[in-house]
N, C-alpha and C positions, 0 to 999 in steps of 0.2 A: 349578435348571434353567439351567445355563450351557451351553447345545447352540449349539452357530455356527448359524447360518441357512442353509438349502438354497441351491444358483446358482437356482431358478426365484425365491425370496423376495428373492433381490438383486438378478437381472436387472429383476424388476416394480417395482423400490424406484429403481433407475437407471433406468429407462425414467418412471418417473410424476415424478422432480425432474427430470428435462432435457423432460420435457411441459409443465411449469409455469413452465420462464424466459421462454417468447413471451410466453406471457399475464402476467406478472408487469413482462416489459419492456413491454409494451403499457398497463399502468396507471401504469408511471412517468412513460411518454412524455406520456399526458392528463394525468394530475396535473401533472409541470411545464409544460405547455401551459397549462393555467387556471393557474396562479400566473403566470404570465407575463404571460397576459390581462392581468393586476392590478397585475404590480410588473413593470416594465421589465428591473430588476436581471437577474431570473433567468433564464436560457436556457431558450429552447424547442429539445429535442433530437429527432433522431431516432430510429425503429424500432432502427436497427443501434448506436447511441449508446446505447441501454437497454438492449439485451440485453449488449453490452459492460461497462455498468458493472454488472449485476446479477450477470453471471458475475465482475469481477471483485471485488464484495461475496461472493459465493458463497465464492471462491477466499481471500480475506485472513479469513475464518469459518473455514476449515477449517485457515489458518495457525495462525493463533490457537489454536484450537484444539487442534492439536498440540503448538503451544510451552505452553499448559500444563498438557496433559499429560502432557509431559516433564516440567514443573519441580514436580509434586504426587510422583512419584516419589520 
């Protein structure tokens, strides 16, 4: 069963990950907020500071990813 997936199964699949980086930068932002609380060290970021760095975790995963994809070839 190696059938490509329909545009309506990819557009819902693009539309529900770019739905879950607010809310995912929004848990990072509290999570390092109380670490912060606690230890000085670590910076408390903002909203646009999480969604930044989750996109770009997002974005160095799907590097990744392709390089080794390429190199199992």
């Amino acid at each position: 069963m190696n059938q490509r997936p329909n545009g309506t199964f990819l557009f819902g699949a693009c539309l529900g990950a770019l739905a879950v980086i607010p809310f995912e930068a929004w848990l990072l932002m509290l999570v390092l907020g109380a670490v912060h609380s606690v230890f000085a060290v670590v910076p408390a970021i903002g909203f646009g500071t999480a969604v930044l760095a989750i996109v770009g975790w997002y974005l160095a995963g799907a590097m990744l990813a392709g390089l080794f994809r390429r190199l199992r070839k």
